[in-house]
Structure formats: structure tokens, C-alpha cells
N, C-alpha and C positions, 0 to 999 in steps of 0.2 A: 504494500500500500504506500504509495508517496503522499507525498503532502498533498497534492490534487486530489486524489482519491479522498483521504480524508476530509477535507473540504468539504467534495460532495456528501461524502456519510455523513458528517454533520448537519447539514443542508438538509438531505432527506429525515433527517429525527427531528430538526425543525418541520417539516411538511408534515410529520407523522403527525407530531405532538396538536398542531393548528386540526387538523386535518378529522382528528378526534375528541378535539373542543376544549384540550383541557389548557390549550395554548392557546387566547385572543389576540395575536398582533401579524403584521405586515409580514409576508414571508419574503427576508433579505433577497438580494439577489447574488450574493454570494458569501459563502464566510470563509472568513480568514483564519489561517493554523500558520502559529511561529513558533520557533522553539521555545524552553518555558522559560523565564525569567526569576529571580533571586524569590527563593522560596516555592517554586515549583517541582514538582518529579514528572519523569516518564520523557516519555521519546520529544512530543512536542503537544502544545496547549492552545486555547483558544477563548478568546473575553466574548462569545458571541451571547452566551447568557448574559452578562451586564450590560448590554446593547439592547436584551429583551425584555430589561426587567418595565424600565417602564411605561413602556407601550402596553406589558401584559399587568401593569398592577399589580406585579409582584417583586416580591424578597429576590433578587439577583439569584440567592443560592438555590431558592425554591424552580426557581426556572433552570438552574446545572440540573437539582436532582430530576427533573421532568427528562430531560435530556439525557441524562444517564441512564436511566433506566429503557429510553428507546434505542442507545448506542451498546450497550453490553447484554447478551454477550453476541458478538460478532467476529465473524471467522479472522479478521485481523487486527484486532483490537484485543490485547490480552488483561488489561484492565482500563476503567477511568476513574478519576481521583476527581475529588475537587478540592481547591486551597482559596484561601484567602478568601473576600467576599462572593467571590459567584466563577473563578474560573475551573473550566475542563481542562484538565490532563490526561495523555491519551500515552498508552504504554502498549506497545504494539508486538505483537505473538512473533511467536519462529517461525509459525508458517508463514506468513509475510517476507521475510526474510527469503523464503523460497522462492514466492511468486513473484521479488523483486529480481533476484539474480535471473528466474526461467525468462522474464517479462526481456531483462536487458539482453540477455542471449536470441531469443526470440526474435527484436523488432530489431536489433544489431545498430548500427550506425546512426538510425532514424530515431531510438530511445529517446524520448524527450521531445519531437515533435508532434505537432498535436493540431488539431480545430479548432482550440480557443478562439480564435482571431477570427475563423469562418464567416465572413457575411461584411467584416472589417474593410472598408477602405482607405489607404493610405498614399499619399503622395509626396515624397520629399523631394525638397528643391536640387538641380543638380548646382555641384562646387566645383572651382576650378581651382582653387586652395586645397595642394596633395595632400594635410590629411583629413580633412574636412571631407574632399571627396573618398577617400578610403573610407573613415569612417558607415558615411551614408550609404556606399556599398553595404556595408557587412550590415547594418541597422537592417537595408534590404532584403539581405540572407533570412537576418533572423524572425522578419516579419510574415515573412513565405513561409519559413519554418511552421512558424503556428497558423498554418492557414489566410493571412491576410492578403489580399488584393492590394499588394505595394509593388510601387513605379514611382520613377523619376520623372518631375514637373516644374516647368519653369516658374510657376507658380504654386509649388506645394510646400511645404512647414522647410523651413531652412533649419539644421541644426547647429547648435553655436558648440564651437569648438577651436580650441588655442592653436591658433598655425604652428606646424613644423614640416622642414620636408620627409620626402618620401624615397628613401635611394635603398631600392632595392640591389642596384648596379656597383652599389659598394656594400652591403651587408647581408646581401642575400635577401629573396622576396618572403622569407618565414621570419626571421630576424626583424628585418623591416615593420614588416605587417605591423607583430610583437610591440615594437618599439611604439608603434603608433597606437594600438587597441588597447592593450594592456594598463595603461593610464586612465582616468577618469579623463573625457574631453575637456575639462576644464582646468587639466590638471598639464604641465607639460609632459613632453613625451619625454621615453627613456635614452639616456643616452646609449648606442649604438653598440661601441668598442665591447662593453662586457658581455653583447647576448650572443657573442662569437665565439667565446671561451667554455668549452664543455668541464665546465665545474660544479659541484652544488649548490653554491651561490648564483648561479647562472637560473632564474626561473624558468623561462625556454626550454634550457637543456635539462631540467628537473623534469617537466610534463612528456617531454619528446622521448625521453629515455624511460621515463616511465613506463610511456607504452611499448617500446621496444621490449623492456623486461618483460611485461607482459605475453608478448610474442615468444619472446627464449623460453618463458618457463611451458608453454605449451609444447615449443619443441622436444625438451629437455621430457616433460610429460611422455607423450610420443615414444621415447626409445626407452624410459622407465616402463611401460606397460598401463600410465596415468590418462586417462579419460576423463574431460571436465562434468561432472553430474554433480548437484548442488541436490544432496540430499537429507546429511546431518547437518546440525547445527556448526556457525563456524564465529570463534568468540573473536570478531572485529566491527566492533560499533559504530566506529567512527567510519571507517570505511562504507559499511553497509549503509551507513544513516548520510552521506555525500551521494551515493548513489541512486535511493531513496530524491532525495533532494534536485537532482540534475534537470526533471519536467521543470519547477516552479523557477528554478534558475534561467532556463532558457526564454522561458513565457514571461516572467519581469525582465530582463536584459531587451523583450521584445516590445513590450510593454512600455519602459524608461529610457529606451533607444541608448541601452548600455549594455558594449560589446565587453564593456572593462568586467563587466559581473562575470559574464563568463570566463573569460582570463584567469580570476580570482579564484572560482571555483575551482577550475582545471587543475590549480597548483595545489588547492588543497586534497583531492582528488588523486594527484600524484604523489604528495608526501604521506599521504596514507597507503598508498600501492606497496610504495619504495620503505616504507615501516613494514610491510605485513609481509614481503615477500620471502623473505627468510626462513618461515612457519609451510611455505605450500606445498615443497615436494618432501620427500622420504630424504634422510641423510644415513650417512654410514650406511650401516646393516639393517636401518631402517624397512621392514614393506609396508612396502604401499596398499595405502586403503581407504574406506570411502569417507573418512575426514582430509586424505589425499586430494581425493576426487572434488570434494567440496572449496575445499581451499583453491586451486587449481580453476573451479566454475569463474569462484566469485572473482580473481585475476583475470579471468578473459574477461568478463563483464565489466573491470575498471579499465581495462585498456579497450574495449569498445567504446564507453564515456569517454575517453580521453581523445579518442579515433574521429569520434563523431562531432564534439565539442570545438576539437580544433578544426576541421571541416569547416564548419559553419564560419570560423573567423579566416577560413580561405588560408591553414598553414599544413602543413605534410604532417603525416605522421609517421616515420620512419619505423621498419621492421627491426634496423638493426641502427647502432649507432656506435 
């Protein structure tokens, strides 16, 4: 279940609750799930009950527990908590965890794109300013991505962004790009010389290598007798819960016409890969087995998000590095 998904599960215990009278107010048009904030637990939470209380006339928390009790129990939700005046925390099963890794293998490179945007019309002005015009490229990528009807207009929404150029012809067109997306548009761009340098300091070379690891360990898989099947549980939170996250990342990056979001993720994304990779195959006299097998899924599925991610900002993703 990504945060999308949960969204809508929410959403629909909203409809339930209205729907069977015990809930009087306006049905939102969509709700919002963030992760929890100081004094929350579980995966991630949501203030949509104190948004209903007083429309319905009610105690904040009386409107959680109404909700509560329409959201559990549910095949991906392994509990919901409530804290503080009226908020949902939502703690999300194993099995999720499954449907996430099958979901990212499954839809492969496309993971994360979606119909939100469906029926959306967009037009951004073209720029003759190099990275003004990259940017609004890639803003384009990412609007298409979620279904929107976006084109260049000599008359459509200009996007403001801090000039710098664009020399692909001196640091390579992935390097480049980087230099330019990677920053907030309002923020300067990065300087050049370091995303050359294949170091860990290098964030480029952290995400780029990341997915190559990703590639080796499958190969390496391959001549051990390891198959990626995501069947036991596999204890990487952080990891699982980045990948979880990559829909809502792509959809707001789309949405805020920020390519930097995605960037941002990518690296987290990556130093979670480049932490967990050491646990996925057999060592020594190790054999292999289906926590092998599992560990091994959930790597192909961070270097597909990483595959796909970087796509979208128009950079390679090399097999081998």
C-alpha cells in the first residue's frame, strides 16, 4: 500500500462513515497521509478527523474513532492508533510489504506513474534561458507521467527559475542535467567539476551506482542459484517505506513542477540500496534461501525506482559502473 493507496482507504471510510449516517459532513475531495510527527507511531498518519470534526459536530477524536473502526481491520493496514486530539496513525502489515515489492516488479520502470493528472490541462511557456528550458522539459516528463495533457505555449504558465548554463559538451548530458534538476529552481545550480568524480560524496555517482549494484547483485544471484521472489519478510524499513513513497513523490514533483523532489528522493533511495546491500546474497558457506530470495526481490525493485526515477529526469542508468 503506498501512501496513494492509503489516501484513498481513508477516503473510502470517510464515504463509509457519511454514507451510513453516522458521519454529517462534506465528503473531502481528497485526504492527505504524511508521515507522523513528534508524538506519533506507525508507518504514517493523517489530521483528516480534525478537518471533520467541525462540520460533523463532533469531538475530533470521536470522528478518529468513527474512522477507525471503518479502516481496521484491513488486509494492509496492521493497526490504527490514535494520538493526541483526533489524529490517525496507520501501521501497515507484511503483507503490504509484499504487494509493494510484486507491485514495483510488476509495473517495472512505469512504478509511480499514474492518472492523477487524467483530464488535467497544462501549458508551459517555452524558455530560451538553458536551464529554464531544461527544467520545463523535464516539469513536461513529469506531467505526462501522471496523465496530464502538457505542451509547450507561447502563452502558457512561465516557470521562474535562476539562470545557469547548460554544457552538456563539457560534463557530460547526465552530469549536466544533475547539475541543473537537482537544485531547487530557485536555488543555484550545482557546481559541475564534483558530479565527475565517482566518489560517495558525489550524489550522481551514489544513485547511478546504486542501480548498477542492483544489476550485479542479480547477476551474482544468477550463478549462486538466487531467484528474486519477495516472499518472507525482509527487516528494511527504511528502504521498503522510500519505495512505498516513490507514486506521491513523483505526483507532487508533478504537481509543484519540482524535478528537485525527485532528485532528492533518488538519493535517498540509493543510500538505503547501498546500506542494505551487504545482507542480500549468501556469504561464505552460506545457502541460499528464501530470505535470499527476498532480499534479492526487494534490490531489483530499488534499482527499478532508481531506473525509472532517473528516466523521467532524462539521465542513464548504467548497468555497470
Amino acid at each position: 500500500m503506498t501512501p496513494a493507496d492509503l489516501s484513498l482507504t481513508v477516503l473510502h471510510a470517510v464515504r463509509r462513515a457519511v454514507d451510513e449516517g453516522v458521519l454529517r459532513v462534506e465528503v473531502p475531495s481528497r485526504v492527505k497521509v504524511e508521515r507522523p510527527r513528534a508524538g506519533g507511531v506507525g508507518d504514517y498518519a493523517s489530521s483528516v478527523a480534525l478537518g471533520l470534526a467541525r462540520g460533523a459536530g463532533l469531538d475530533a477524536r470521536a470522528v478518529a474513532e468513527l474512522l477507525k473502526e471503518r479502516l481496521h481491520p484491513h488486509p494492509g493496514i496492521r493497526s490504527v492508533d490514535i494520538t493526541g486530539p483526533g489524529f490517525l496513525n496507520f501501521t501497515l502489515g507484511e503483507a503490504n510489504d509484499t504487494r509493494l515489492v510484486q507491485r514495483v516488479l510488476a509495473e517495472g520502470t512505469r512504478y509511480g506513474c499514474s492518472a492523477a493528472l487524467a483530464g488535467t490541462r497544462t501549458r508551459l511557456r517555452a524558455a530560451d534561458e538553458p536551464r529554464a528550458a531544461l527544467v520545463t522539459d523535464t516539469v513536461l516528463r513529469l506531467l505526462r507521467a501522471q496523465g496530464a495533457e502538457a505542451a509547450l505555449d507561447a502563452d502558457g504558465e512561465p516557470l521562474p527559475v535562476l539562470p545557469a548554463p547548460y554544457e552538456p559538451e563539457v560534463l557530460g548530458g547526465d552530469a549536466a542535467r544533475w547539475a541543473l534538476l537537482r537544485p531547487a529552481a530557485h536555488d543555484h545550480a550545482l557546481p559541475g567539476a564534483p558530479l565527475l568524480v565517482q566518489h560517495e560524496r558525489n550524489p550522481l555517482f551514489r544513485v547511478r551506482y546504486a542501480h548498477a549494484r542492483a544489476r550485479r547483485l542479480l547477476h551474482y544471484g544468477a550463478e549462486l542459484g538466487v531467484t528474486p521472489a519477495y516472499g518472507v519478510p525482509v527487516d528494511a524499513p527504511r528502504l521498503l517505506t522510500l519505495l512505498g513513497d516513490h507514486p506521491d513523490v513523483l505526483l507532487s514533483a508533478a504537481r509543484l513542477r519540482a524535478p528537485d523532489r525527485v532528485a532528492r528522493h533518488l538519493e535517498g533511495v540509493a543510500d538505503a540500496l547501498l546500506a542494505f546491500q551487504h545482507t542480500v546474497l549468501p556469504l561464505g558457506d552460506e545457502k541460499p534461501s528464501a530470505a535470499h530470495r527476498s532480499r534479492l526481490a526487494l534490490a531489483e525493485a530499488a534499482g527499478t525506482v532508481l531506473a525509472g526515477g532517473l528516466s523521467l529526469l532524462g539521465i542513464s542508468a548504467p548497468d555497470q559502473i
